[in-house]
N, C-alpha and C positions, 0 to 999 in steps of 0.2 A: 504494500500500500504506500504510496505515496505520501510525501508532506503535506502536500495539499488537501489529501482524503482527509489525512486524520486530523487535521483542524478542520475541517469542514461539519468531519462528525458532532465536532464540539462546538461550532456555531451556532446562535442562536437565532431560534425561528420566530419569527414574529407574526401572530396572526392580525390582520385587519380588516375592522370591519368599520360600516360607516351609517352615522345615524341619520344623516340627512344625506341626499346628493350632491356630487357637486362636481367641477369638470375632469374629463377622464385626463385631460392632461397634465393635472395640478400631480393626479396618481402616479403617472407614468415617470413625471418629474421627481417626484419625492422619491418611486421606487427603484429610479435609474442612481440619482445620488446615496441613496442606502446601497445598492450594489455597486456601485464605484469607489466606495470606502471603502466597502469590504474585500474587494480584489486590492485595493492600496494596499491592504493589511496583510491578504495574504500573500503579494509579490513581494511587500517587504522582507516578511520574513523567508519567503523562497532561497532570496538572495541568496544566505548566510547559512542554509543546510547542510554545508559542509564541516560546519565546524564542531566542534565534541559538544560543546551545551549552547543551546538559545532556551533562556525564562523569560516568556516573552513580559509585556508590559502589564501596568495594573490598575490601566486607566477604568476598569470598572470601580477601585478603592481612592479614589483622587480625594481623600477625609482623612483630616486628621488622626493620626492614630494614637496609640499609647505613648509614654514622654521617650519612651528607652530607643526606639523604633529611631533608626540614621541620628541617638548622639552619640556623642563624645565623652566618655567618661576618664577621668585623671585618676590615675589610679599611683598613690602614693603612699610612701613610708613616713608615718608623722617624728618620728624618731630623726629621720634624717633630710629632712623638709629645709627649715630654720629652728633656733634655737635662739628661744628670747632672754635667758638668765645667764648663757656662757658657760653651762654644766657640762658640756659636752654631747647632750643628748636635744633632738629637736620637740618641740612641744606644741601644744594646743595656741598658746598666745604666739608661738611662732608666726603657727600658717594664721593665724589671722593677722598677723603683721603682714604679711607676703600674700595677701588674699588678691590683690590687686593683680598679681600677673595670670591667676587663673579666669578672673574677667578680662582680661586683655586678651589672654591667651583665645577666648571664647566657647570654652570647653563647655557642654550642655550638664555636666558634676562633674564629683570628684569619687571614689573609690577609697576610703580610710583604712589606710591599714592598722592592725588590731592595737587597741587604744586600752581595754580591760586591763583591769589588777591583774600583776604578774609577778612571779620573780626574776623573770627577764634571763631564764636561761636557756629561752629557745624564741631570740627574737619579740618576742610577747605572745609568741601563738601558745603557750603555754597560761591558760588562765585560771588563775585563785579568784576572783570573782565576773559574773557573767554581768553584773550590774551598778560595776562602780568603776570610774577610769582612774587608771592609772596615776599615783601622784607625777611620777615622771614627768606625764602628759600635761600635768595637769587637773580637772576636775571634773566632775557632771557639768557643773555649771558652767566651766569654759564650753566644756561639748555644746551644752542648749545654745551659748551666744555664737558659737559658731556655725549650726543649724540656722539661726537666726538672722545671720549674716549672707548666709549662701541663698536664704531662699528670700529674702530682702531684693536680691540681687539677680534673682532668678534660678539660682542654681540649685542642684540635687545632688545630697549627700546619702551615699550609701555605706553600711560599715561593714568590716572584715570579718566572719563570725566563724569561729573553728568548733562546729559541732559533737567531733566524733571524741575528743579527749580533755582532758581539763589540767592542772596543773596539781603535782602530789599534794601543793599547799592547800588545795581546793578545801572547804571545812567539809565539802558532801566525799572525798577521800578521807580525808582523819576520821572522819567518823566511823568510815567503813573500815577501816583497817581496824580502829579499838573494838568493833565486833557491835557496832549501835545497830540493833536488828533493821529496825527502819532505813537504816541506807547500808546492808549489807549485799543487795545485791545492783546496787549502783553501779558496780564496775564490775571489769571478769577477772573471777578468782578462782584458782582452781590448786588441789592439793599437789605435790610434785610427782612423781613415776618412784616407786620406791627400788632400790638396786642392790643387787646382792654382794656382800661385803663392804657394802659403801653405807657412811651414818647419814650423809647429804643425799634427801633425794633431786633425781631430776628433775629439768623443765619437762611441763605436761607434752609436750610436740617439739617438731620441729619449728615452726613455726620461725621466721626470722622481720627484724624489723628495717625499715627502709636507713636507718642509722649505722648495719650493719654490724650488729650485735644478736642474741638472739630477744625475740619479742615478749618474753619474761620475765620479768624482777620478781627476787624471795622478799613479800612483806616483812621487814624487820619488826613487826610486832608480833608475826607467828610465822607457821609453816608452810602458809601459801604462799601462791605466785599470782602476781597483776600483767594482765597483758599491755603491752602497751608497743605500736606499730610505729612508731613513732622514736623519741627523746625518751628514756627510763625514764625522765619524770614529769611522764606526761601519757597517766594510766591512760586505757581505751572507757568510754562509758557502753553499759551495758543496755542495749536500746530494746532489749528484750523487755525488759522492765517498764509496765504501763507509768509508773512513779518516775523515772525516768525522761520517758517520752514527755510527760504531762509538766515535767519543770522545762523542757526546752522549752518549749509552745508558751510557757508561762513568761520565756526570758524572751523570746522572739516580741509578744508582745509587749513587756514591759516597753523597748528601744522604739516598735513601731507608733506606740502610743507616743511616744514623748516625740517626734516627728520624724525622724529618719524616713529616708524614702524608699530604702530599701536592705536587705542582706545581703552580704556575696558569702555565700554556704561554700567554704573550702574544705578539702579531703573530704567528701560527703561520698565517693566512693569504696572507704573502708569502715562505714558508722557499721557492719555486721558482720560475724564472723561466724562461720560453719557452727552451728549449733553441737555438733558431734567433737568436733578441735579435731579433725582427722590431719593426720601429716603431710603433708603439701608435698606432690611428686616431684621430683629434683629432672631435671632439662638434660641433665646427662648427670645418669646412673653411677656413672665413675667420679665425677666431679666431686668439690665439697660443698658442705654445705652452706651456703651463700643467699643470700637473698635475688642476688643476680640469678641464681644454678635453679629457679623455684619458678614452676608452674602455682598459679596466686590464685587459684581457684575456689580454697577456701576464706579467703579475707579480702577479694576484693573483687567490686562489681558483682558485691548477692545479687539475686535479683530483689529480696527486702529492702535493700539500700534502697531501691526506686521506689516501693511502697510507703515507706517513712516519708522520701521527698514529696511525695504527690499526696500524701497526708497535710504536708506543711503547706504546701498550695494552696489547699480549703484556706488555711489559715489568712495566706495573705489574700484571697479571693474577700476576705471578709471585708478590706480596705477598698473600696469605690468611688471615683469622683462622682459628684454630683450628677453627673449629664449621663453618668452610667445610673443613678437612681440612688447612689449613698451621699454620706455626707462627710465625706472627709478625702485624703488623696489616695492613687491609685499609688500600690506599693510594689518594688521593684523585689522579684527570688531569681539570684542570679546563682547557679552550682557552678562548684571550680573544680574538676578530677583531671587527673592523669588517669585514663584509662588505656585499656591494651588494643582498641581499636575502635574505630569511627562508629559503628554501629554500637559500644557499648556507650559514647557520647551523645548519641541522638538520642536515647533511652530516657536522658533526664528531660527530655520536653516533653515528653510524656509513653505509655503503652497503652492500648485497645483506648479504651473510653476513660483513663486516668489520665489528668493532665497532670503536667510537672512544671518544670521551672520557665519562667518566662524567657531568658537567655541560660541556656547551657555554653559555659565557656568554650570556643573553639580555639585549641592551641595546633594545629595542624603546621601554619607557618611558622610558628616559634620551634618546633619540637622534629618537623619532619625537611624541612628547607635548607639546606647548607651554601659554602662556596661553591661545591660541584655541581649543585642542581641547576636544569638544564629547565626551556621553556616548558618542556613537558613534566616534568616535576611538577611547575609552579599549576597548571591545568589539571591535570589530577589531583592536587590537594585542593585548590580553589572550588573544582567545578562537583570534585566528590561531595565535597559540605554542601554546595548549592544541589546535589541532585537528591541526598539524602534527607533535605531537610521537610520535616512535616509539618502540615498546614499551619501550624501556631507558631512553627519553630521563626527565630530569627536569627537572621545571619552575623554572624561578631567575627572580629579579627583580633590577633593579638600578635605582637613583634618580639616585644619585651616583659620579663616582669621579673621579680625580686629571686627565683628558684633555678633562672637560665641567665646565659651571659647576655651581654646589651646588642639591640644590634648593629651599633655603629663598632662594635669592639668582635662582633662575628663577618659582618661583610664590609667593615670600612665606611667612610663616610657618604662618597658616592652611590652605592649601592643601599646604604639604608635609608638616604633619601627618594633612590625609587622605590625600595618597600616601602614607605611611607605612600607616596606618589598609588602605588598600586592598591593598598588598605584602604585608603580615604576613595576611590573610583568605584571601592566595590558594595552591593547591596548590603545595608546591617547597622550594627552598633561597634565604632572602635573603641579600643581603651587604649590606651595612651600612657607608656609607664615615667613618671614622673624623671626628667633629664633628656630625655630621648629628646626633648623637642629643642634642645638645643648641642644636639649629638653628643651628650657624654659618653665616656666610656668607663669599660671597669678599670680598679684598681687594683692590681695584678703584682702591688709590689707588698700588702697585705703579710705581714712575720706571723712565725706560729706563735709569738706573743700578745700578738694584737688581733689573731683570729679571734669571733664570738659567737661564729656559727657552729652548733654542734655536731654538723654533720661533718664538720673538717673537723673539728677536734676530735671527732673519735676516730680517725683514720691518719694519725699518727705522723709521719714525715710525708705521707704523700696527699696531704690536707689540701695543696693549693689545686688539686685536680677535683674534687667537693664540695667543699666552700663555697657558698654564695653569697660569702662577703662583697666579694669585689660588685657585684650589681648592688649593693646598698647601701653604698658610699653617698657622704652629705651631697646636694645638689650644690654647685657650684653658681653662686650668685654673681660675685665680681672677683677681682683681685685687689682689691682693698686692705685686704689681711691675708696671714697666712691658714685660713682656714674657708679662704676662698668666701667671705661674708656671710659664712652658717650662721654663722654670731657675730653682732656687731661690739660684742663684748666678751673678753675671758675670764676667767676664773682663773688665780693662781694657781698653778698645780697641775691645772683640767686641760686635755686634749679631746676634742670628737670623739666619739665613742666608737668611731670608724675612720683610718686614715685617709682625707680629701685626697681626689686625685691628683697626682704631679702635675695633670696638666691644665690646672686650672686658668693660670695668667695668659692661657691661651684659649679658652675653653667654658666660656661662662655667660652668663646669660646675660648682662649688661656690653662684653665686646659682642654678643649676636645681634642683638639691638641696635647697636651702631653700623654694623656693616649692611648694605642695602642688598646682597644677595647672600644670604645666613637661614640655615637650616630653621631660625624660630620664626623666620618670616614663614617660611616654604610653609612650615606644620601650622602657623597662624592662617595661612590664606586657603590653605586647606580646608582646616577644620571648616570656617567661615561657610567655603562650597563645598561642604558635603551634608551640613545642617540646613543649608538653601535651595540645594539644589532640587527640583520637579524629578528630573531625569534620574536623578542617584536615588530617589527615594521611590521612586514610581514606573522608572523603565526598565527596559530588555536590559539583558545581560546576557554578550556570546562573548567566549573567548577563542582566540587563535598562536596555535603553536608553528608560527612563522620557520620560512627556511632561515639558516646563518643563526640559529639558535636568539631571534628573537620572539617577544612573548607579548601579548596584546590583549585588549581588553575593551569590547565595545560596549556604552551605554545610551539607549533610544528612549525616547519618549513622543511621542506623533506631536506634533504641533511644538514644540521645546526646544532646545538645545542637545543636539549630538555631540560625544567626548568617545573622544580613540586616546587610550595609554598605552604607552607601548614602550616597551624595557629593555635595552641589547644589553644580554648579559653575556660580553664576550670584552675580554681587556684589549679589544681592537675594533676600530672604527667598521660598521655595516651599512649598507642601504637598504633600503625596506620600502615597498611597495603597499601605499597606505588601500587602493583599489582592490587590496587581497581581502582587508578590513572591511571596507563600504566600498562596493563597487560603483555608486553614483555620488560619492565625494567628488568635487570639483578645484575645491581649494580647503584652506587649512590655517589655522592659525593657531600659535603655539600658548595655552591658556598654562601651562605651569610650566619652567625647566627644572631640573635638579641640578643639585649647587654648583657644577667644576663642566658640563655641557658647554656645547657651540651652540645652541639655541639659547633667545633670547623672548621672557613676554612679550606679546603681541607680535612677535615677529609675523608676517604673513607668509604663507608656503604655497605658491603658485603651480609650482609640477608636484604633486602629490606620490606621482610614481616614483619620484628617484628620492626620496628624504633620506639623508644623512645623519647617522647617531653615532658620537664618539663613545670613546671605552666607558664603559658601564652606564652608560648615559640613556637618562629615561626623559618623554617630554608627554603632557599630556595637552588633545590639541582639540580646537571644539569646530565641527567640521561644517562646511557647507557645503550643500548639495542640488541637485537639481529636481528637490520634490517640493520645493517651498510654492510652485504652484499645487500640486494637489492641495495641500495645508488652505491654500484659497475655498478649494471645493469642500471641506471640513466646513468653515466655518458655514459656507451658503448652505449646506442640508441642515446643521444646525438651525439658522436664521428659519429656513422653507420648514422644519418638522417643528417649530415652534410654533410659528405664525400658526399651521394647523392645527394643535394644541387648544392653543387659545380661542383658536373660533369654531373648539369641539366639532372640527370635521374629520378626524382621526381617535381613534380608540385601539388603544390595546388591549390585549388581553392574555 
């Protein structure tokens, strides 16, 4: 069957009948401009059959949608933000000192990283209470005037919430461990494997933790063992337990009441574990036992994990804006997993008639993209999310974030600027990790004395290959001091609680500002056209895996503005044939460059066949064509089926 068939199958028929009479040529006219649309629509998309995905447009949805739907969310470490006292550590009066560049910046929120009581020995994901911030941070009451501020201002804060574990210091842990029946099965405890000639017994399983130890600690108040996937001290909670389930839901709402606009539920992948503890088959039989060497079958991606999440849904389903028929704002469930494959990530937007999270994080580009990937890397991970995703699902991108290295320190600064370039072109929600937008990079010079990440400390001299210090180094404001303006103040004694990167004085966000072709501009005019755009939020989407290993990306919308992106990821200059893209392009004009290119904004591109793209060089270009007459014959049937409307000579049915 043809392309044509099967959108035709899926055309819609229109019956018409008529209540009065009236001339057969008004009919003939109206039904000749209804079929002349509809062959516009389908030659258009004919064109472009070649290519691995077209989603066509969604000019039937041209309405507002929910707030998450094409923004921008910042997603930042408040720790290493700014720092308003000089303690070394960044804080709550920080970012509100520094609030100003996130409205400049025009980000639609921000992403909080975890702010909760902690003893701070696993980054703060480690929490002793779920509903009081951190003094580090700060207070509750800085948190509300910073809610207060964001949404003053327009913007939406959502916070970091780590569901599946809590911190030893936790009191619903001390409880359990002194044996207080009421929170005895709050966590998983389990007796140890008893062993012949030995007075120690063993760990219940194999089981191993992502820390690289095994996922066991012997309670030092008795004989048992706490699991924990995680940091030793940072038991797992046991979600089996109705008391359990019934305090998260109770914290979830405590934050949404006081106004947060959303969660971001991280590791929400490991909230369950094999009800039986059976020992997790090893990948090869000879190997040791490793967390690497472990088929993860039983502690990760239950399919309960998604029953629990689509339980917490009801929850935030409870939050409605008015114009939905509540009284209060629509609240954002965003889950964050590593999972072992693309269909165990689509699972969190929901299964059968269970829905789930509003945005299931998509880390596909962060996790599967490297130097070596070729245009068709980038088409298969792009176009797999867009083909997998289900009716609710929306589409997110993600470059960077605090667990992986940065991407201006994995592909260079040229090339992260056209991942950038290509993220913001595509249909979704981006986040945006807090530096990137003024290309930092990690800090790689990081001593094993000044590491604070556990998962390099526990892995002994070969820490700097672990460690995901170096992504969560202070943001680099000016060169003003030697702490690159974290702090416009020191404390005697006190250094950053993370070594600022060497290359600050070169590298920050006041010399980005100053220079007129700088990576904050590029991500500033971006963002701007990707939260404006008609086309980005409402059109086609084909991509094309070009000869000479370039990579393209068309976005349509009938009556709008057309954008071709297009990426030569080769460290030498190619020519590219934009007619492979839009075959009735006529001209071209260059709407974005990336930073160190021979295109220039607004340049205009007269031969469209032969365009020229230096080494690594990405341009995104807004095209014209030779359909801007039909776009005439749009509006006339408009005008002609209204006029008929109006003088109730047409009826549908």
């Amino acid at each position: 069957m043809t392309d044509i068939n099967r959108l035709m199958e899926n055309f819609p028929v229109i019956e018409v009948t008529f209540s009065q009479p009236f001339p057969h040529a008004m009919v003939l006219l109206a039904l000749a401009l209804a079929g002349f649309v509809a062959l516009q629509t389908l030659c258009q998309v004919q064109a472009y059959v070649d290519t691995a995905t077209v989603h066509p447009s969604r000019q039937d949805m041209l309405s507002p949608g929910k707030w998450w739907e094409s923004a921008v969310l910042y997603q930042l470490l408040p720790r290493s933000f700014r720092d308003s006292d000089g303690d070394g550590s960044g804080d709550l009066a920080g970012l509100l000192e520094r609030f100003d560049h996130l409205i400049e910046l025009g980000v639609t929120g921000i992403c909080l990283g975890p702010v909760f009581r902690s003893p701070m020995r696993d980054g703060g994901y480690d929490t002793a209470d779920f509903r009081d911030v951190d003094p580090l941070y700060g207070s509750v009451e800085e948190l509300d005037e910073l809610l207060e501020r964001a949404h003053a201002a327009g913007l939406k804060v959502v916070l970091d919430f780590i569901p599946n574990h809590t911190s030893e210091q936790h009191d619903w842990f001390q409880k359990s461990v002194r044996k207080n029946e009421a929170y005895r099965d709050y966590y998983i405890l389990r007796e140890g494997i008893e062993q012949a000639d030995e007075k120690e017994h063993a760990v219940p399983n194999n089981w191993q933790s992502l820390y690289h130890r095994s996922a066991w600690s012997r309670n030092v108040r008795g004989s048992e063992f706490y699991l924990h996937q995680f940091g030793t001290t940072e038991p797992d909670l046991n979600y089996r337990s109705a008391k359990v389930r019934q305090e998260m839901e109770d914290v979830m709402r405590f934050w949404l009441d006081r106004g947060v606009d959303g969660l971001r539920l991280l590791q929400v992948n490991h909230l369950h574990e094999d009800a039986q503890f059976s020992d997790e088959p090893l990948i090869d039989p000879t190997g040791a036992i490793s967390y690497e060497n472990m088929q993860h079958i039983h502690t990760r991606d239950l399919y309960d994990n998604y029953v629990l999440a689509f339980d917490w849904r009801t929850l935030f389903d409870e939050y409605v804006s008015p114009k939905e028929g509540g009284t209060g704002r629509s609240k954002l469930m965003i889950t964050s997993a590593y999972t072992d494959s693309l269909e165990s990530t689509l699972k969190w937007f929901g299964i059968g008639n269970r829905v789930g999270a509003h945005i299931a994080q998509n880390f596909g580009l962060l996790r599967e993209i490297t130097n070596a990937s070729r245009a068709e890397d980038l088409q298969r991970v792009i176009d797999g999310w867009l083909n997998g995703l289900p009716p609710n699902g929306v589409g997110n991108w993600v470059l960077s974030n605090g667990d992986y290295r940065r991407v201006a320190t994995r592909f260079g600064r040229e090339r992260a600027a056209g991942l950038a370039m290509l993220c913001f072109s595509l249909p979704g929600t981006i986040f945006v990790y807090y530096g990137d937008e003024i290309g930092m990079e990690d800090n790689e010079q990081i001593t094993w004395k000044q590491t604070q990440d556990p998962l390099g400390c526990t892995n002994g001299t070969v820490y700097r290959q672990h460690s995901r210090d170096p992504a969560r180094t202070p943001f680099q404001w000016d060169a003003t001091n030697e702490w690159a303006g974290f702090s416009a103040r020191t404390q005697a004694g006190k250094e950053p609680w993370l070594p600022v990167g060497s290359n600050f004085a070169t590298r920050n966000l006041a010399k980005e500002k100053a220079s007129n072709r700088s990576m904050y501009h590029l991500y500033r005019e971006l963002i701007a056209w990707h939260r404006q755009s008609v086309t980005l939020r409402y059109g086609s989407y084909q991509s094309f895996a070009l000869p000479n290993n370039v990579f393209a990306v068309l976005r349509s919308l009938l009556g709008e503005k057309e954008y071709a992106t297009v990426l030569n990821l080769n460290s030498h200059l190619v020519t590219f044939n934009l007619s492979r893209v839009h075959p009735r392009a006529k001209r071209a004009s260059v709407a974005f460059a990336s930073l160190e290119g021979t295109h220039s904004l607004g340049e205009s591109l007269q031969d469209v066949t032969n365009i020229d793209l230096g080494s690594y060089e990405t341009v995104i270009l807004e095209l014209s064509s030779a359909v801007s007459w039909m776009r005439a014959f749009d509006c006339l049937l408009a005008v002609t089926m209204g006029g008929l409307v109006c003088n109730n000579w047409i009826r549908f049915k």
